[in-house]
KEPALO-387788 format. One record per residue (C-alpha): y, x, z. Coordinates in steps of 0.2 Angstrom, whole numbers, plus 2048, in hexadecimal, padded with zeros to 3 digits. Layout:
REM residues N
pt v Y u X w Z
...
//
This chain:
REM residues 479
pt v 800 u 800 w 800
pt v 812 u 806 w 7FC
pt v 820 u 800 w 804
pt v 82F u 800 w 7F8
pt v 843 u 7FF w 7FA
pt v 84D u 7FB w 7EA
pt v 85F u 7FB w 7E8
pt v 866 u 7EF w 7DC
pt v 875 u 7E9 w 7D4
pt v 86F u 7D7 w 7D5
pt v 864 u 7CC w 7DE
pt v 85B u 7BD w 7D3
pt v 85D u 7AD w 7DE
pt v 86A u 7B5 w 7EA
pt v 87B u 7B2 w 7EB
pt v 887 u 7C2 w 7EC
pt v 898 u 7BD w 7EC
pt v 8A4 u 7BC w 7F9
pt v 8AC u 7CA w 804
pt v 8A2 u 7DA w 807
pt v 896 u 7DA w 816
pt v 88D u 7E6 w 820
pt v 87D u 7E4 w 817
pt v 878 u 7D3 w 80E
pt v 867 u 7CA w 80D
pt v 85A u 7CA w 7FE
pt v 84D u 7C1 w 7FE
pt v 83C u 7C6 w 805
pt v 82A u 7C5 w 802
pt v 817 u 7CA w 804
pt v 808 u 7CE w 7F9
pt v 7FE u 7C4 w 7FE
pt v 807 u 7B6 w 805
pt v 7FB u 7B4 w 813
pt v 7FB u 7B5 w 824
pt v 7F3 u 7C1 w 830
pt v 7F0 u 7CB w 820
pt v 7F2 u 7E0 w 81B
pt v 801 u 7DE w 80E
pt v 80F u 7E5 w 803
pt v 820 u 7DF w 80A
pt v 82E u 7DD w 800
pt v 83E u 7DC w 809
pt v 84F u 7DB w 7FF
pt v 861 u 7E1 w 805
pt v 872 u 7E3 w 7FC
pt v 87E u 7F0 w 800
pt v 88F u 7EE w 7FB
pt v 89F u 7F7 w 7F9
pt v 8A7 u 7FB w 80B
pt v 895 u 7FB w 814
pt v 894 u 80E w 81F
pt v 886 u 810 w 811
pt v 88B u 80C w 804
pt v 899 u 81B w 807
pt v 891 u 828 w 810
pt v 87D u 824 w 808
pt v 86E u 81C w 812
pt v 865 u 82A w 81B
pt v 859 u 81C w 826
pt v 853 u 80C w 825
pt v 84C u 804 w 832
pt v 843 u 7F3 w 831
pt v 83E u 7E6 w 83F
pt v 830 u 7DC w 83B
pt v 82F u 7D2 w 84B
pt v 824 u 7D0 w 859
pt v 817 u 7C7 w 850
pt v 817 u 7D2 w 83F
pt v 80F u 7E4 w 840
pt v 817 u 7F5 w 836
pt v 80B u 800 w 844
pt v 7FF u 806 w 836
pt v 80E u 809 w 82B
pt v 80E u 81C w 820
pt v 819 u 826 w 818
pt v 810 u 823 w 807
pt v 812 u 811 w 80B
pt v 822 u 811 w 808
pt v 82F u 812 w 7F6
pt v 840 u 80E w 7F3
pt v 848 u 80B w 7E3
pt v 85C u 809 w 7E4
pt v 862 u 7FC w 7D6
pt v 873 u 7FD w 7D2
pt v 87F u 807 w 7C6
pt v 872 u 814 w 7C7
pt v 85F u 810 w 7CC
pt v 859 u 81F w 7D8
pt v 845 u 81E w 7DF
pt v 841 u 826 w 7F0
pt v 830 u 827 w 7F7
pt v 823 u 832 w 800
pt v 81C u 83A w 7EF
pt v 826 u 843 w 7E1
pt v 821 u 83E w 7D0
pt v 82B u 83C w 7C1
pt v 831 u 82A w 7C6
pt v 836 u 82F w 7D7
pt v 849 u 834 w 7D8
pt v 848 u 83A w 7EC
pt v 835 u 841 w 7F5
pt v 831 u 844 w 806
pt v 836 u 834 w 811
pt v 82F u 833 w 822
pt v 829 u 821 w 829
pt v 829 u 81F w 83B
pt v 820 u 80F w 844
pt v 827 u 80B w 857
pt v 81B u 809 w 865
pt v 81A u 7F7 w 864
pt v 815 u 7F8 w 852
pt v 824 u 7E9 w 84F
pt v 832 u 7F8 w 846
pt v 831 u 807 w 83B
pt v 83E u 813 w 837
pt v 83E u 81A w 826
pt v 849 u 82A w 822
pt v 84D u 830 w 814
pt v 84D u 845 w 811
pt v 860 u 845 w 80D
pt v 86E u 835 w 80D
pt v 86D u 82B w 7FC
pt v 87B u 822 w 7F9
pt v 879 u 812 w 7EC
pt v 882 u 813 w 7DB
pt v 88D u 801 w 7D6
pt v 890 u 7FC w 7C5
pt v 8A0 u 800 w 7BE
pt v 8A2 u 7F0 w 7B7
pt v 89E u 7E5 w 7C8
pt v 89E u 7F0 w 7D7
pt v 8A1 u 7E0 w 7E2
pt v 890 u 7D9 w 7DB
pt v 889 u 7E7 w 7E6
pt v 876 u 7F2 w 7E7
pt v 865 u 7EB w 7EC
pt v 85B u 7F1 w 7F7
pt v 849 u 7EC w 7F6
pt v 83D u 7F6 w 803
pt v 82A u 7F0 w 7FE
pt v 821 u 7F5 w 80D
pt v 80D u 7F9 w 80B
pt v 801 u 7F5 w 81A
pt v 80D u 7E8 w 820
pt v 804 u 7DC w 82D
pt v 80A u 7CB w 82B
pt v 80C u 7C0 w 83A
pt v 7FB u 7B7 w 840
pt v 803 u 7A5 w 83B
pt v 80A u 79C w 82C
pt v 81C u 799 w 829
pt v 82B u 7A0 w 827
pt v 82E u 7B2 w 82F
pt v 83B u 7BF w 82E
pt v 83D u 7D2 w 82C
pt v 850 u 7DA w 833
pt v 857 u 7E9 w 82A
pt v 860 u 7F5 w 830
pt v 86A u 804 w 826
pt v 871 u 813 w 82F
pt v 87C u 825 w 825
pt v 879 u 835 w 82A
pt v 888 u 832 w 839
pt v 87D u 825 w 840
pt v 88C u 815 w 839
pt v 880 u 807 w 837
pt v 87E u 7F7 w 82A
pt v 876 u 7E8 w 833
pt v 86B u 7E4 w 838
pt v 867 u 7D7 w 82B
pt v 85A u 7CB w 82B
pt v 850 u 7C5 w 81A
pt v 843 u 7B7 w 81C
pt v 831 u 7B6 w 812
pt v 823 u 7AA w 813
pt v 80F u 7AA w 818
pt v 804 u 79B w 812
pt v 7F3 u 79B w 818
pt v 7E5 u 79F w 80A
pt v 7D6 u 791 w 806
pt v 7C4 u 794 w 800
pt v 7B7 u 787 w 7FF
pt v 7A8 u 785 w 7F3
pt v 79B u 775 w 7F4
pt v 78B u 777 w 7F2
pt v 786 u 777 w 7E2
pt v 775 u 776 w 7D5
pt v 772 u 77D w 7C3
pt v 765 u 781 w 7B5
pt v 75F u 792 w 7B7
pt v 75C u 791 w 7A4
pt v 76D u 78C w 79E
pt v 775 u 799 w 794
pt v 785 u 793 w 79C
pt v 787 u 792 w 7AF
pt v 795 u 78F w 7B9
pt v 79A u 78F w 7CC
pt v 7A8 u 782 w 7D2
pt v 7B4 u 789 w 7E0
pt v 7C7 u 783 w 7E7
pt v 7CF u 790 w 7EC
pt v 7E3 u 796 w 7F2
pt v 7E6 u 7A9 w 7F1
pt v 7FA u 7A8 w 7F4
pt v 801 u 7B3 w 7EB
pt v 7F2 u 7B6 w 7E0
pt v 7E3 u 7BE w 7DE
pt v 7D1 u 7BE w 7DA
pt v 7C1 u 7B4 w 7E0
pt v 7B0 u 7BE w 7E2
pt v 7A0 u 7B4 w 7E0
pt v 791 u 7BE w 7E8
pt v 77F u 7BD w 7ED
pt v 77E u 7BB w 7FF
pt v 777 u 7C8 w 808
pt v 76A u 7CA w 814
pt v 777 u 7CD w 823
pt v 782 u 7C1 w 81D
pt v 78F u 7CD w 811
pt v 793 u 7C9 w 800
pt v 784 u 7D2 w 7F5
pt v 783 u 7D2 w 7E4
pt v 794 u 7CD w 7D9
pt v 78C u 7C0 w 7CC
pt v 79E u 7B9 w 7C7
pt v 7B2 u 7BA w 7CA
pt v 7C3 u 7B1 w 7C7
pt v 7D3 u 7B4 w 7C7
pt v 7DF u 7A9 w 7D1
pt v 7EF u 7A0 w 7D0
pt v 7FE u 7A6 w 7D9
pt v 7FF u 796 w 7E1
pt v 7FF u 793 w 7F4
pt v 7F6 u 782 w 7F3
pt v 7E3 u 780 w 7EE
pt v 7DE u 77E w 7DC
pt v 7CA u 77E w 7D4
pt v 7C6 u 78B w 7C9
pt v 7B3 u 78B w 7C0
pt v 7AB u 79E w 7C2
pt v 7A0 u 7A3 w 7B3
pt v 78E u 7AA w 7BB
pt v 783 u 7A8 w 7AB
pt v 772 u 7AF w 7AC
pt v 776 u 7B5 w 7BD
pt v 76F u 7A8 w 7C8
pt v 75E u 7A5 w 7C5
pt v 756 u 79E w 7D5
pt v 75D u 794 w 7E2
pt v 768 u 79C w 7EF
pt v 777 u 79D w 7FB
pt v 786 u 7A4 w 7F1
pt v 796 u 7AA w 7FA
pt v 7A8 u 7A9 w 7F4
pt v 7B4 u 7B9 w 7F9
pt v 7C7 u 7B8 w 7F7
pt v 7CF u 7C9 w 7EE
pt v 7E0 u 7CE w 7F0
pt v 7E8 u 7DA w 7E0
pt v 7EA u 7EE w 7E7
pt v 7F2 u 7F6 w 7D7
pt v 806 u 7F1 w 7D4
pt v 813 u 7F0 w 7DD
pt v 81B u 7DF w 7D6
pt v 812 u 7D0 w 7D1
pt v 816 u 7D2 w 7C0
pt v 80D u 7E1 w 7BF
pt v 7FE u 7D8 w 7CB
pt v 7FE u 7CD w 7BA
pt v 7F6 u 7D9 w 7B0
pt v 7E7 u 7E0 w 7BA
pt v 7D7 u 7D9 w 7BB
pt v 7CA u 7D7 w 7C8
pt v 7C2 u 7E8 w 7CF
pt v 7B7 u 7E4 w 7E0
pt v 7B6 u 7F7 w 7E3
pt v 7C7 u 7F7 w 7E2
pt v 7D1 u 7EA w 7E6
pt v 7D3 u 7E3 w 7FA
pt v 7C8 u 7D4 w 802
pt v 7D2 u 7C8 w 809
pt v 7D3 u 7C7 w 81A
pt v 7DD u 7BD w 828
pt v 7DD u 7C1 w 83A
pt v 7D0 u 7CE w 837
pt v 7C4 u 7C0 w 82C
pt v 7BC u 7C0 w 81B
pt v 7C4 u 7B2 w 811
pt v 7B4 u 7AB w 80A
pt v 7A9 u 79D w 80A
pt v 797 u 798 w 806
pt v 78E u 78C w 800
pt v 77A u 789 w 7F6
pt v 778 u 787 w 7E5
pt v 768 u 780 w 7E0
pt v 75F u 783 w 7D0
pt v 752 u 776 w 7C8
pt v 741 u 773 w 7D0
pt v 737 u 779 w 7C6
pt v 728 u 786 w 7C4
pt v 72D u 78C w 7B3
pt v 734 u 784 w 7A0
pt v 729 u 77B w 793
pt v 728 u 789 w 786
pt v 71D u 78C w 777
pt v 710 u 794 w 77A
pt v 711 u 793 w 78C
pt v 703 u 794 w 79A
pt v 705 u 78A w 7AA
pt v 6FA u 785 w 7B8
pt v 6F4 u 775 w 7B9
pt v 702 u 76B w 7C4
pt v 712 u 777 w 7BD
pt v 720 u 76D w 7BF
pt v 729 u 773 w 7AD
pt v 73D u 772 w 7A7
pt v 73C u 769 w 797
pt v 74C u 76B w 78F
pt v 748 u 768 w 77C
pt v 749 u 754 w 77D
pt v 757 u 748 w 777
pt v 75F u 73F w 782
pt v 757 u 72F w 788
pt v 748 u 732 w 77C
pt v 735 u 72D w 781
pt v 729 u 73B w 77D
pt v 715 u 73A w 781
pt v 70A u 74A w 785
pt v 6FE u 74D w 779
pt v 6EB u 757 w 77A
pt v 6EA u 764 w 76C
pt v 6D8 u 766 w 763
pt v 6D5 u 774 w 757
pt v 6E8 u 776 w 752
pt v 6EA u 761 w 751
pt v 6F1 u 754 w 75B
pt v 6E8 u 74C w 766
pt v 6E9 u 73E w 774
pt v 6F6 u 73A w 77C
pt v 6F3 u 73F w 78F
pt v 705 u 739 w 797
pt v 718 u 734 w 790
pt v 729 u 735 w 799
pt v 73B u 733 w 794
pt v 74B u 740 w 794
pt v 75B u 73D w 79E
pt v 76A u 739 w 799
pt v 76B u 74E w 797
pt v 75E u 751 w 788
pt v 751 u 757 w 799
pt v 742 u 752 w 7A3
pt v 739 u 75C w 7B2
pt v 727 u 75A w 7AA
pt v 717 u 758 w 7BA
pt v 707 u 760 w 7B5
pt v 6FD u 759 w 7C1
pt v 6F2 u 74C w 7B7
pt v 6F0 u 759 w 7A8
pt v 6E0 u 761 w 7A6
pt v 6DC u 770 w 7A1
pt v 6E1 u 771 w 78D
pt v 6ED u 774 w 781
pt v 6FD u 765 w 77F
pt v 709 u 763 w 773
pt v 719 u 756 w 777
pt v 71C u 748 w 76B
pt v 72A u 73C w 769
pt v 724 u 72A w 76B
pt v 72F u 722 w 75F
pt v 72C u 72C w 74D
pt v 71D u 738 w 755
pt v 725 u 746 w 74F
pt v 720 u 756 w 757
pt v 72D u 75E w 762
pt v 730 u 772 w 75D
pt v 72F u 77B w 76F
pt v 736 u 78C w 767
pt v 743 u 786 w 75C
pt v 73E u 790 w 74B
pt v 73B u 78B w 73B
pt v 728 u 785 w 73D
pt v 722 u 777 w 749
pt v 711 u 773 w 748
pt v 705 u 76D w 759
pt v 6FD u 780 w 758
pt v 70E u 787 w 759
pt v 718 u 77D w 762
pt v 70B u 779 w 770
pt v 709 u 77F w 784
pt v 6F8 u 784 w 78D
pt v 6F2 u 77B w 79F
pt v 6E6 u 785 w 7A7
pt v 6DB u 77F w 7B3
pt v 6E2 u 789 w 7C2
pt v 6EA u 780 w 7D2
pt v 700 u 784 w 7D3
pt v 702 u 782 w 7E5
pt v 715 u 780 w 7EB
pt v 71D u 77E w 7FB
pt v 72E u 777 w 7FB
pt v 73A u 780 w 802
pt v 74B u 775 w 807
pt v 75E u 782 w 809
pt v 76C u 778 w 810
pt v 77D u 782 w 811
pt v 781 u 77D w 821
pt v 791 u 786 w 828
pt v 78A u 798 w 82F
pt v 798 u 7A3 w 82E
pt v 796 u 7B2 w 822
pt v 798 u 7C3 w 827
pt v 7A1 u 7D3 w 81C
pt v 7A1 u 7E3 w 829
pt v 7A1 u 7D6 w 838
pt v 7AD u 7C9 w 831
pt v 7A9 u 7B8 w 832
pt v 7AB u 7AB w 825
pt v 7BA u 79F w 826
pt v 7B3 u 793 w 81C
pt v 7A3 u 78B w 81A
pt v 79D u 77E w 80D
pt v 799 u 770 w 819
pt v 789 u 768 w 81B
pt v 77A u 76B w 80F
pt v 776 u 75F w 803
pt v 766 u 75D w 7FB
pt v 75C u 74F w 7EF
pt v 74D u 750 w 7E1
pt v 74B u 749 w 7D3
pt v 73F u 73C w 7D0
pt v 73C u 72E w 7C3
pt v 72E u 722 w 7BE
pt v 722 u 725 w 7AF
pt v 719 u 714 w 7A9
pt v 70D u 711 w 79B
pt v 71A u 707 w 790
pt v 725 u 716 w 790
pt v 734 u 713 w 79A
pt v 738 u 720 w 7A7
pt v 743 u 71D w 7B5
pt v 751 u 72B w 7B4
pt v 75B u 725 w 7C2
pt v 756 u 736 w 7CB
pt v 759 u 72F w 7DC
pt v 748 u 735 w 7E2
pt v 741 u 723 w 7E6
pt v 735 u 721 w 7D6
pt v 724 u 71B w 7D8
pt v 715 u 720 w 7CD
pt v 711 u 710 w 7C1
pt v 706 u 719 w 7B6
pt v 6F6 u 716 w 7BC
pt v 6F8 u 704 w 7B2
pt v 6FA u 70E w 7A0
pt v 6EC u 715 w 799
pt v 6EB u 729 w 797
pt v 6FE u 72A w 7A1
pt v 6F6 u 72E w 7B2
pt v 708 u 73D w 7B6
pt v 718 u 73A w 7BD
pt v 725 u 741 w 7B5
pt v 737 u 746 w 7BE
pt v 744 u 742 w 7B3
pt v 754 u 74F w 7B5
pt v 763 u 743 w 7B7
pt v 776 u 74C w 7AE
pt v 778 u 75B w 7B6
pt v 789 u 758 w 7B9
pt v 785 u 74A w 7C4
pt v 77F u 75A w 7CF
pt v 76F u 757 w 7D6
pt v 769 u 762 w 7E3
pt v 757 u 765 w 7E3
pt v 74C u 76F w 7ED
pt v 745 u 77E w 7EA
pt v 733 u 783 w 7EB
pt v 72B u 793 w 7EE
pt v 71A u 797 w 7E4
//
């Protein structure tokens, strides 16, 4: 963090005119905006014709951040001044080819509430020829700035002294803390979609970034599997995380709030991009800005797939349907079709979770019922029932289900805890009725009966996968 003084010779949003004063106020303000939070303080002063600086230069400035703010951790390489006026002049702890003045010396009080900052020699600030009365600015950004532990409006008093010890001030300028939000619900999604998606609402004021991670065993964020930029703005918004191909199981997921660590002024914040190895987590009062919550993936043992074996009682994805469409299993006898051992019907979403439980051992090919064309389980340019066709052998699958709610334990990052949860666990299955006549309940509200037993040949029940969108969370089972 740098902390950064600029002299100016004018100060958007401020009014300037008037008689000369000892010292005007700026404006003032924080990166992040966020209470209880390590920041980059930016506090703003004018100088003016007549002030005991602005004649004999400003050898010290001394800043009071109040009783509730903290400057205790504040260094010399925290601190840069830039003086903005007839002549722009930049002091800081460094010399490089930007800085006009090296060498300053940062000095913290006891208390940690005040830090003096000296200057190697007095600098006295240049006014524009043209408008000397419009005055210099003084803007001192000040790195590893501890904002006070509650929101609102706080306060930081200046205080500019020459070389003789004459005085400007103390003057006070005012900047604003609002406190940041992060909340994700629990959420389910196809672990074979090409295109997944996370939903979080999140407030990073100021801006900033949100890290979505693996949970670790401890509790830490683990694995990043996706990221965001956010809004500058201080109240919550929603923002949709891309995680394609990264979630393939169901799992706890944890949301992390990032704050930007390269550039000194937000329109240079605007132009980085999201570095977790280098940029800040985002913490208040010591506490990770984060929050948890379970995203479930479909129930399922594994995806109808050309070629594929399964054990008999696999539960399959079968996403190659059209929506609303009734389809029958079919045997597959030496490369032809065969009897039809069980039907069912796709959601409203093209897809059906499939129940091998009542299919013996055999080879089976999926038909519509409608036009009994064959339906191509590989997409290429030949469908035949050889081709397109999946194996059942006769061994047992055995699953145990295995229910995740999100609860509200707290997550940990180096012994933080989480100060935000996703609420109470939500889970639901799918379920839906197959019948001999070929109408399958897809309400998915779990509730269906098996009616097959009446319909020839149809002895499976078949779990029909309601929208995705509609979000149903279904359990998942361990093999």
């Amino acid at each position: 963090m740098v902390l950064v003084v600029l002299l100016s010779a004018a100060v958007g949003g401020v009014a300037l005119g008037g008689t000369a004063a000892a010292l005007d106020p700026g404006a003032g303000a924080t990166y992040p905006l966020t209470p209880s939070s390590d920041t980059l303080g930016t506090f703003v002063y004018v100088v003016r014709p007549g002030d005991s600086v602005a004649e004999n230069g400003i050898k010290e400035i001394t800043l009071d951040a109040g009783p509730n703010a903290d400057v205790a951790n504040v260094t010399d390489d925290d601190v840069f001044i830039a003086v903005r006026g007839g002549q722009r002049i930049e002091i800081a702890e460094n010399n490089t080819d930007i800085v006009d003045v090296a060498n300053i010396s940062v000095s913290p009080n006891q208390a940690g509430d005040e830090v003096t900052i000296t200057l190697p020699r007095p600098v006295q600030p240049q006014f524009a020829s043209d408008s000397p009365n419009t005055g210099a600015e003084v803007a001192v950004k000040v790195g590893n700035f501890t904002t006070p532990d509650r929101p609102g409006s706080h306060s930081v008093n200046a205080t500019f002294a020459t070389a003789s010890g004459s005085t400007d001030g103390p003057t006070s300028v005012s900047y604003s803390t609002t406190a940041p939000e992060l909340s994700m619900n629990n959420q389910n999604l196809s672990q074979f979609s090409d295109q997944q998606s996370i939903n979080v609402s999140a407030s990073v004021p100021g801006g900033g970034y949100v890290g979505l991670f693996t949970t670790a065993s401890n509790g830490s964020p683990g694995e990043l599997i996706g990221s965001t930029d956010v809004a500058t703005a201080t109240s919550s918004q929603q923002y949709s995380i891309d995680v394609s191909g990264n979630v393939t199981e169901s799992q706890q997921l944890m949301a992390v709030a990032y704050s930007e660590t390269n550039g000194r002024s937000a329109s240079l914040r605007e132009n980085q991009t999201f570095d977790p190895s280098d940029d800040e987590r985002l913490r208040t009062n010591g506490t990770l800005v984060n929050a948890t919550a379970n995203v479930s993936t479909l129930d399922v043992d594994g995806r109808v797939e050309a070629g594929g074996e399964y054990a008999q009682g696999a539960r399959l994805y079968f996403p190659q349907g059209e929506p609303d469409t009734n389809y029958q299993v079919r045997s597959v006898e030496d490369g032809e079709l065969g009897s039809a051992a069980t039907q069912f019907q796709t959601g409203a979403n093209d897809t059906t979770i499939l129940d091998t439980s009542d299919l013996s051992e055999g080879q089976y090919a999926i038909t519509r019922i409608d036009d009994d064309s064959l339906v191509s389980l590989d997409n290429d340019s030949t469908t035949s029932a050889q081709d397109d066709s999946i194996l059942i052998t006769g061994q047992q699958a055995t699953t145990q289900a295995n229910t995740t709610n999100a609860g509200d334990g707290a997550a940990t990052d180096t012994g933080a805890t989480a100060t935000a949860s996703s609420g109470e666990g939500d889970t639901a299955t799918a379920g839906g009725n197959a019948s001999g006549n070929g109408s399958a309940n897809a309400s998915g509200n779990g509730s269906g009966t098996d009616t097959s037993s009446s319909g020839p040949g149809f002895g499976i029940a078949v779990a029909v996968v309601a929208l995705l969108g509609a979000a149903l969370l279904v359990t998942r089972r361990n093999r």
